[in-house]
LODRENZA-908831 format. One line per 2 residues: number of its first residue (from 1); for each residue x, y, z of C-alpha. Coordinates in pm, 1 decimal, padded with zeros to 6 digits, always signed. Layout:
NUM = X Y Z | ...
***
This chain:
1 = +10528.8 +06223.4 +09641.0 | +10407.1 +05955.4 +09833.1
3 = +10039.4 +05758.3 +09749.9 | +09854.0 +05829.1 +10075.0
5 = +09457.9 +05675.9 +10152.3 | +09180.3 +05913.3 +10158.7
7 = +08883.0 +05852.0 +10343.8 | +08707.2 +05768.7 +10056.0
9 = +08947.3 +05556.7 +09888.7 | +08970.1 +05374.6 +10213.5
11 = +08581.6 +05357.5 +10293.7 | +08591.6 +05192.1 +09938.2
13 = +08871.7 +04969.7 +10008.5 | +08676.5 +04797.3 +10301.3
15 = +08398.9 +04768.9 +10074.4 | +08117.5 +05029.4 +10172.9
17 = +07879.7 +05097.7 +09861.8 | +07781.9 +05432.6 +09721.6
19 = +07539.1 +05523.8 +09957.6 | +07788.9 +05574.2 +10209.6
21 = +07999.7 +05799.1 +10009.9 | +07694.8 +05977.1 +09846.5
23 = +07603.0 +06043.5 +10234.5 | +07950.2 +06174.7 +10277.6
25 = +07950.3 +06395.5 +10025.3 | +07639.2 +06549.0 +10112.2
27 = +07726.9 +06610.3 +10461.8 | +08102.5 +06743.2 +10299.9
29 = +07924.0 +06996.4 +10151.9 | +07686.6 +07089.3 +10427.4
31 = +08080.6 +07193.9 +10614.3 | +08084.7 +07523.3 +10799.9
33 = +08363.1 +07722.8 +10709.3 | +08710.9 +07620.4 +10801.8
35 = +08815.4 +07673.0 +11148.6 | +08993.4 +08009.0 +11215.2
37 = +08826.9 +08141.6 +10869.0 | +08538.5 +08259.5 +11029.9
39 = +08574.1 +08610.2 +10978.5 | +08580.5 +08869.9 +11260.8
41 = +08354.5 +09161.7 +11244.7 | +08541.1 +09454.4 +11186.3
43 = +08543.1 +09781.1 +11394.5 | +08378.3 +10036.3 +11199.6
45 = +08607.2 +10303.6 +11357.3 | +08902.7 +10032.2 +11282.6
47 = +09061.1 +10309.3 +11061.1 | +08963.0 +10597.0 +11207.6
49 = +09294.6 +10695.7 +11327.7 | +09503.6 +10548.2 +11046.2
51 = +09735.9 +10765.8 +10857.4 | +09930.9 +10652.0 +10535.9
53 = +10310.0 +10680.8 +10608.9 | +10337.8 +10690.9 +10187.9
55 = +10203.3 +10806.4 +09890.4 | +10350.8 +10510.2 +09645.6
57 = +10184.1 +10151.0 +09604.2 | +10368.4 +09819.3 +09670.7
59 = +10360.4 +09591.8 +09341.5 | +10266.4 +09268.5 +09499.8
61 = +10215.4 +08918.6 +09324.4 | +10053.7 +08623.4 +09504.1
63 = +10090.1 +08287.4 +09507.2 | +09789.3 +07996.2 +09602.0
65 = +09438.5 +07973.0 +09643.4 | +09359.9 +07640.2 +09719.9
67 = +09102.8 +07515.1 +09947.2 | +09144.2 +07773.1 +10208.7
69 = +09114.2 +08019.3 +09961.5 | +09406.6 +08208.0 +10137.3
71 = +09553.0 +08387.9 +09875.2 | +09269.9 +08649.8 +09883.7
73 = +09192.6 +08631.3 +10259.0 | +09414.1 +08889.6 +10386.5
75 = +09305.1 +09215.0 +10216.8 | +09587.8 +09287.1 +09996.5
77 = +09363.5 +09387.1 +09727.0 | +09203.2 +09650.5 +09974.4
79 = +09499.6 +09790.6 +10089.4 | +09554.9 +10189.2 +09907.6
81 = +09933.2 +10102.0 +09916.2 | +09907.1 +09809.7 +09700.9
83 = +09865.6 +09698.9 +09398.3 | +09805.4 +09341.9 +09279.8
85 = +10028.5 +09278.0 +08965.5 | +09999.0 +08893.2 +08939.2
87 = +09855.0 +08612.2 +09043.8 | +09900.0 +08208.2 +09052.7
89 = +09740.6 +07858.6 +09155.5 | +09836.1 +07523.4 +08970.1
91 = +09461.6 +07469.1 +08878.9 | +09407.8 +07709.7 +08608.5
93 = +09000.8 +07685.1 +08763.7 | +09156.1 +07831.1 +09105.2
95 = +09372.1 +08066.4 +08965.0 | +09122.9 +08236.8 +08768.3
97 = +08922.7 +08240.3 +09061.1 | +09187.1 +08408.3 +09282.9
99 = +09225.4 +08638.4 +08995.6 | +08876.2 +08757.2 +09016.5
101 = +08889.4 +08788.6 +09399.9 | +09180.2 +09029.0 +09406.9
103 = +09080.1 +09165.8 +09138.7 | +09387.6 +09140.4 +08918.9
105 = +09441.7 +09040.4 +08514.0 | +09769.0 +08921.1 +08521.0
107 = +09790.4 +08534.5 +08610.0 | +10057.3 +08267.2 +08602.9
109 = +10015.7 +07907.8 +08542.9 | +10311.7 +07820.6 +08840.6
111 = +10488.4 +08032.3 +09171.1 | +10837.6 +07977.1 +09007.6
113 = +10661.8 +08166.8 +08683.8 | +10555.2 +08442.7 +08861.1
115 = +10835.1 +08563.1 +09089.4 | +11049.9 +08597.4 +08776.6
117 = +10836.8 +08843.4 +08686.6 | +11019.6 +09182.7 +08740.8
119 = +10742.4 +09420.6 +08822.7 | +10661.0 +09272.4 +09127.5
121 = +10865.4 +09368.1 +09471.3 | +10670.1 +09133.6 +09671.0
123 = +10533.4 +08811.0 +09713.4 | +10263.8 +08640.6 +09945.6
125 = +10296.8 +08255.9 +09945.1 | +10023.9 +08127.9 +10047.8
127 = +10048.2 +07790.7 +09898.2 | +10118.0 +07434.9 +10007.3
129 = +10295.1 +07408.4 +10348.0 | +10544.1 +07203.7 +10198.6
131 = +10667.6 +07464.1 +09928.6 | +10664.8 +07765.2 +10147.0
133 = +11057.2 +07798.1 +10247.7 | +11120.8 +07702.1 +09901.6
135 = +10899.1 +07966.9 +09733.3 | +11010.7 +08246.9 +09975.7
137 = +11361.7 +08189.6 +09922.3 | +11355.9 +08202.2 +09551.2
139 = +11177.0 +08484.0 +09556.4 | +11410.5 +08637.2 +09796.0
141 = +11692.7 +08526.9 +09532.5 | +11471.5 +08713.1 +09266.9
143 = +11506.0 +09078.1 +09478.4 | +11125.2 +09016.7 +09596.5
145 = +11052.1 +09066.2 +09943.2 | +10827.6 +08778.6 +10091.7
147 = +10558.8 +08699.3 +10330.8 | +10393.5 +08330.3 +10375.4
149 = +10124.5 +08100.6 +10542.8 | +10233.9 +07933.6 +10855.6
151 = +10472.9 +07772.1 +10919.3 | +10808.7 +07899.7 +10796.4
153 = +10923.2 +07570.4 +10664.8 | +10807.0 +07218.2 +10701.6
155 = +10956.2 +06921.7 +10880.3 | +11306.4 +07062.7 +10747.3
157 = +11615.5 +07238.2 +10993.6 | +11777.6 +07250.8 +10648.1
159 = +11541.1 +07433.0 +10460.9 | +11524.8 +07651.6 +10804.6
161 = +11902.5 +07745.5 +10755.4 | +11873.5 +07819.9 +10429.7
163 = +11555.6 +08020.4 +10433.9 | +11752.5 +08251.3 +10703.3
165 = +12082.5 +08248.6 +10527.3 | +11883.4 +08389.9 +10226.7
167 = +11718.3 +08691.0 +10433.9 | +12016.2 +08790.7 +10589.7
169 = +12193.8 +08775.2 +10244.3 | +11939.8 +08993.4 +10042.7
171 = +11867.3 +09212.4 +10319.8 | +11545.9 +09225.2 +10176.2
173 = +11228.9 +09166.8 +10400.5 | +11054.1 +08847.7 +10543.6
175 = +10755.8 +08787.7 +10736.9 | +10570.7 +08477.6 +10852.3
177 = +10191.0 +08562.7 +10861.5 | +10086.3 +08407.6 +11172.6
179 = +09780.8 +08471.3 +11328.2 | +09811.7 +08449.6 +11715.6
181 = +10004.6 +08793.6 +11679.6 | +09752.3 +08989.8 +11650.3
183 = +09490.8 +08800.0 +11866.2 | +09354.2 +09070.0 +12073.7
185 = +09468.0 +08850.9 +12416.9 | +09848.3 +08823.6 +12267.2
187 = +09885.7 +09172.7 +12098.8 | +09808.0 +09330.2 +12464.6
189 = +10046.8 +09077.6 +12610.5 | +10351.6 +09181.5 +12397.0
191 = +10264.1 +09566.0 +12435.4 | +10229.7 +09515.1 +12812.0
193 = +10548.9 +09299.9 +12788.6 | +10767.6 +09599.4 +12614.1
195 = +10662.4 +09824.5 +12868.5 | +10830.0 +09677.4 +13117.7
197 = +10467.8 +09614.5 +13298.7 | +10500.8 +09223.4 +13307.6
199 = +10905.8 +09143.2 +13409.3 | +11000.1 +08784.1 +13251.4
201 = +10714.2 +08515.6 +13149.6 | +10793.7 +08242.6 +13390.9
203 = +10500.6 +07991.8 +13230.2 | +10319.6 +08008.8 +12927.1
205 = +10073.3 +07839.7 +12766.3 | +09963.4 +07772.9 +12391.4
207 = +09702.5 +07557.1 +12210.1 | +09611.3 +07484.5 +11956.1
209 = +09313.7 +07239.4 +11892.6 | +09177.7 +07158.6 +11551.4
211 = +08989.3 +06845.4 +11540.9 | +08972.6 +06670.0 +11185.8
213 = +08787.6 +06315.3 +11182.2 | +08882.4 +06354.0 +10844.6
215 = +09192.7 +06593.0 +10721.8 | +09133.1 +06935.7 +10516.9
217 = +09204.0 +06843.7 +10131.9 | +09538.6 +06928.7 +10063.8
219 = +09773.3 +06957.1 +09745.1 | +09916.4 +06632.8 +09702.8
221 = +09756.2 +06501.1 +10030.9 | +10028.3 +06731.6 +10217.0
223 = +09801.1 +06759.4 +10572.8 | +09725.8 +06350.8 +10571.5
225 = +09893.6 +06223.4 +10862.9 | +10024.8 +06568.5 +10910.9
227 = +10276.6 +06531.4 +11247.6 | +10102.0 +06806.6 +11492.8
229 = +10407.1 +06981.9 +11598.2 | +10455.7 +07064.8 +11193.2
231 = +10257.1 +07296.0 +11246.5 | +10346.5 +07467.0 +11600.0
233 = +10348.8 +07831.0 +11523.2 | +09953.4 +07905.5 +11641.7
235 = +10029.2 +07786.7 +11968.2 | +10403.0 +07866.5 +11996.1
237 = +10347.2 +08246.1 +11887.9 | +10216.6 +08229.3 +12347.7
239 = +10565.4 +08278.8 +12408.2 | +10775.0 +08398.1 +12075.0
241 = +10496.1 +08653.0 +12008.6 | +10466.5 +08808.8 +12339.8
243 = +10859.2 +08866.4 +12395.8 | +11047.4 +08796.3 +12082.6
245 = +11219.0 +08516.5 +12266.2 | +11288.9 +08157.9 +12190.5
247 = +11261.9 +07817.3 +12279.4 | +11632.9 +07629.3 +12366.2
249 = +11497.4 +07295.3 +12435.4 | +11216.2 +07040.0 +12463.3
251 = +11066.5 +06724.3 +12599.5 | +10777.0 +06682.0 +12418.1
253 = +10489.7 +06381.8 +12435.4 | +10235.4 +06222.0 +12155.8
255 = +09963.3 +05962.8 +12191.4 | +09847.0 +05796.5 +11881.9
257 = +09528.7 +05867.5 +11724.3 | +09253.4 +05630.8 +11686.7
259 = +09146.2 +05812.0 +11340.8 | +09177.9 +05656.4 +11032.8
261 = +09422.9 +05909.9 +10849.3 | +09652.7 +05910.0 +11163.8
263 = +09802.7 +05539.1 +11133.3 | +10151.0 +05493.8 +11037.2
265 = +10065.6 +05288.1 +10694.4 | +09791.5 +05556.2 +10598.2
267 = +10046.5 +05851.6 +10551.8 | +10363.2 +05974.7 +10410.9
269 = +10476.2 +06075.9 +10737.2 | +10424.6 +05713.9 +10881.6
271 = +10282.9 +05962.2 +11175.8 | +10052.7 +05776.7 +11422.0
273 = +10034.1 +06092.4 +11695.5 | +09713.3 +06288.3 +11677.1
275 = +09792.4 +06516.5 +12016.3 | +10136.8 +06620.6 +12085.1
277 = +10236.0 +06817.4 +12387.3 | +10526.4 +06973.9 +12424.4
279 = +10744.9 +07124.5 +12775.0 | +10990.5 +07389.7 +12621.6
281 = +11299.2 +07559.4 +12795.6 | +11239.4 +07949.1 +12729.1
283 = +11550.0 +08189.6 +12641.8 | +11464.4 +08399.0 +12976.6
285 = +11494.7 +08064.4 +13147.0 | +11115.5 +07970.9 +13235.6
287 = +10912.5 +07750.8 +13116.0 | +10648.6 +07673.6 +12815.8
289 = +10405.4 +07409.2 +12714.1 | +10223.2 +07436.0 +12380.4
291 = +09970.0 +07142.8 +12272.5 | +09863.4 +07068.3 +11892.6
293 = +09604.9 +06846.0 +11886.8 | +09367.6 +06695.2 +11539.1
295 = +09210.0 +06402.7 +11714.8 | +08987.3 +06591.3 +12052.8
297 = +08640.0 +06647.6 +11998.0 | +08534.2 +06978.4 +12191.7
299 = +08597.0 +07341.4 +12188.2 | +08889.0 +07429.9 +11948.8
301 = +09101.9 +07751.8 +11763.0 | +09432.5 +07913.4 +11861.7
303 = +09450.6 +08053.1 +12281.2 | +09714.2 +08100.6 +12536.1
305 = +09786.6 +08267.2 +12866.3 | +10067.4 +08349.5 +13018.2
307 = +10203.2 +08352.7 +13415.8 | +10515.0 +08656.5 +13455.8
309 = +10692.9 +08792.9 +13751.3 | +10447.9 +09060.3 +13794.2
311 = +10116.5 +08872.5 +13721.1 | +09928.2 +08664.2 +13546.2
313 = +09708.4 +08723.5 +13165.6 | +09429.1 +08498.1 +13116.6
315 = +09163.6 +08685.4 +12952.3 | +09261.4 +08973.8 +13121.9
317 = +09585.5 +09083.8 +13327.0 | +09585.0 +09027.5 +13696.8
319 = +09921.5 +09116.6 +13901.5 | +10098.1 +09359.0 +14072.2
321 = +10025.0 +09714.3 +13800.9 | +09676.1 +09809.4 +13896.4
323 = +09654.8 +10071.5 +13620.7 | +09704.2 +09855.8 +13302.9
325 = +09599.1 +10083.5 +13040.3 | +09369.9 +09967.4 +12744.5
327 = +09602.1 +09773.4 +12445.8 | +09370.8 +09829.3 +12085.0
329 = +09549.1 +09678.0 +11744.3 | +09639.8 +09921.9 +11573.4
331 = +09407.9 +10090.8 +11306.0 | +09348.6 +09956.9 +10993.4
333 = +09349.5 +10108.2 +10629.3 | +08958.1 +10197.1 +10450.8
335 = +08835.1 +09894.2 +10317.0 | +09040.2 +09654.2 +10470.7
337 = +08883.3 +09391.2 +10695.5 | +09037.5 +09265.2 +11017.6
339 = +08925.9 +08919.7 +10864.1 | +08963.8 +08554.1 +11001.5
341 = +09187.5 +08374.6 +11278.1 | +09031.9 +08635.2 +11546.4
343 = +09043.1 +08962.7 +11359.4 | +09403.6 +08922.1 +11279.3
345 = +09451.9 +08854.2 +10891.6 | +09422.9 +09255.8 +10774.1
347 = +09643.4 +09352.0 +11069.6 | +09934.7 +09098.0 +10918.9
349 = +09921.3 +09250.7 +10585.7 | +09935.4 +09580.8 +10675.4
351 = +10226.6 +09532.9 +10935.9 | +10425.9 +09391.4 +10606.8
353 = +10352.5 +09685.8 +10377.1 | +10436.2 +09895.1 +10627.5
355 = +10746.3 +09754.7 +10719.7 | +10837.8 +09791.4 +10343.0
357 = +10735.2 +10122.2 +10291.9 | +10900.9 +10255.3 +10599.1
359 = +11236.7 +10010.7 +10586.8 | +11213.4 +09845.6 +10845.4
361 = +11180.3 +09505.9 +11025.8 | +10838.0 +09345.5 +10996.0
363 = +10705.0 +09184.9 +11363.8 | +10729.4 +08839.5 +11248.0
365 = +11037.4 +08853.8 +11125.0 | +11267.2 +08545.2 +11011.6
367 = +11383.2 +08527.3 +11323.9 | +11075.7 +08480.4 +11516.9
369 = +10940.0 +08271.9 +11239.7 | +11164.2 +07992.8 +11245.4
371 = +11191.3 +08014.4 +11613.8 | +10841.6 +07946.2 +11629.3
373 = +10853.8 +07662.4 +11332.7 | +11169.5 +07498.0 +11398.8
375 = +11048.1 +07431.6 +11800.4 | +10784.3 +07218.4 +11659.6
377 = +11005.6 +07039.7 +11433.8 | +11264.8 +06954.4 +11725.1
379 = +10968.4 +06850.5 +11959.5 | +10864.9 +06573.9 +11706.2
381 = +11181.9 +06463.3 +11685.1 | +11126.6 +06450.3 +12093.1
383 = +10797.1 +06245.5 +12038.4 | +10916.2 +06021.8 +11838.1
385 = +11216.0 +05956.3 +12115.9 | +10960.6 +05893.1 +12402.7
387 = +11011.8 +06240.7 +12509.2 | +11367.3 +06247.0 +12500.6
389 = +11514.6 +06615.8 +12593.0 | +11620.5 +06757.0 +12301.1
391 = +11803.8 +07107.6 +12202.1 | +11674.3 +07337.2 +11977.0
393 = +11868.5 +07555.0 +11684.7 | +11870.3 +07907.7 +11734.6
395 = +11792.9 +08210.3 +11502.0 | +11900.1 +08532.4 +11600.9
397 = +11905.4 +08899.3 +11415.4
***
């Protein structure tokens, strides 16, 4: 792994005293929560109209807690079709921790420890971003179906390859938890979109805009000097998510960063680009551009809109169908919260215990995933080329 410079180990380099870090670790822990964490009130008739579609419980084991505390943010513990067999962080203090918030016994001192473990059928990575194709995989190889934190793999069209050579080989399932799916805006778009109401999406737009004067801690410093387009999918998901489609190809634009963490000899990625925008080709031949941005102050989170051949959805849909009816995500189990990144994190668990319990294809499927992932890796590329047009690999069902 490569040594990286914090913002403290920098601030000390140039010689600041201890006042200055004792006043930035004070205002460090004075943080609001994490943007997209904040969680989203849930409606209290949310599962009113669900109905279990089985009886039996899905033995699932989960994998990193870490600063985002993610492991435990998506209600598997609350789910009546699940049950928590195992659980595992590197740092024995966080793993006990995640233990205690899912409410499970059983822990493991690695990921590779416990997927080998042959009561569990399923397994949520939620670790590293680095590790998550590599996790999912073996666990695929171990007869476990997976889910994991965005994105589907990281930096690597390898590692894309062989995470969809493995789901096609097992059969079993595979489902990238990203958020924007089930953003109230988006989930209305896709249902209006497989009705037939909207005809092809000519333009679409997706951003996403986090701004980090200094990065989120990370294992092994994995989100210093982070490239933006690593980590496309919340912005991407504005045209994958609404019609299952892809992106072919991509001219795509970055401007280097002023901050600190962003210069080339401050990073492992030698990444200087804050803001990267990128122009995609779409499958049904229009056009997309999706923005990642860490380095612009202002309003921020995950939104998109789209422009089709029967009208435009910004907000709300305007076009040529005047009686659009109303598009609600679907219900939710007792118990479990619709949660953070706009309501969406209960509605991505439950979508992949269903899809297990009913044998089927999840939404997100590999697919879509690395459709969604392996655009952003292609557009860097692009970036990095002066915004040289660039094709993109393909993933297909």
């Amino acid at each position: 792994m490569h040594d990286f410079t914090t913002r403290r180990s920098f601030l000390q380099a140039v010689g600041l005293g201890a006042a200055a870090l004792g006043a930035t670790k004070v205002a460090r822990s004075e943080e609001k929560v994490i943007q997209g964490f904040e969680k989203e009130a849930t409606d209290p008739n949310a599962s009113k109209e669900w109905k279990p579609v089985s009886d039996r419980k899905v033995r699932v084991g989960i994998a990193g807690f870490g600063v985002c505390q993610f492991g435990a943010a998506f209600s598997f513990q609350d789910h009546p079709n699940v049950e928590i067999v195992a659980v595992t962080d590197l740092d024995p203090g966080k793993c006990a921790a995640l233990a205690k918030a899912v409410r499970c016994e059983k822990t493991y001192p690695s990921a590779e420890e416990m997927i080998k473990d042959k009561r569990i059928e399923a397994v949520f990575v939620a670790t590293d971003a680095p590790s998550h194709a590599r996790l999912a995989i073996m666990a695929l190889e171990h007869g476990k179906h997976a889910c994991s934190a965005v994105p589907a793999c990281f930096g690597s069209l390898e590692d894309a390859d062989k995470l969809f050579e493995a789901v096609k080989k097992t059969g079993l399932k595979y489902m990238l938890f990203e958020t924007s799916y089930f953003h109230a805006d988006l989930y209305a778009m896709r249902q209006m979109y497989n009705a037939g109401l909207l005809g092809k999406v000519v333009y679409s737009e997706g951003e996403y805009y986090h701004y980090m004067p200094d990065p989120i801690d990370s294992y092994k410093g994995w989100r210093v000097g982070l490239p933006p387009q690593y980590y496309p999918t919340h912005s991407n998901a504005y045209y994958v998510g609404v019609t299952g489609g892809s992106f072919t190809e991509v001219c795509c634009m970055g401007m280097p960063s002023k901050l600190y963490w962003l210069q080339a000899d401050k990073n492992p990625y030698k990444n200087v680009f804050g803001t990267e925008i990128a122009l995609f080709r779409t499958s049904e031949g229009g056009m997309s551009r999706m923005a990642v941005s860490w380095d612009t102050p202002g309003s921020g989170g995950e939104q998109g809109r789209i422009r089709t051949q029967n009208g435009t959805f910004y907000g709300k849909f305007e076009g040529v169908e005047k009686n659009v009816p109303e598009f609600k995500r679907p219900p939710l189990p007792p118990k479990v919260e619709a949660g953070g990144h706009g309501g969406s994190h209960g509605h991505l668990m439950n979508e992949f215990v269903t899809a297990i319990l009913q044998d089927r294809k999840p939404l997100v499927d590999v697919a879509q995933a690395l459709n969604m992932t392996v655009g952003g890796i292609v557009a860097h590329q692009s970036a990095l080329k002066d915004g040289e047009l660039l094709k993109i690999p393909q993933y297909k069902l």
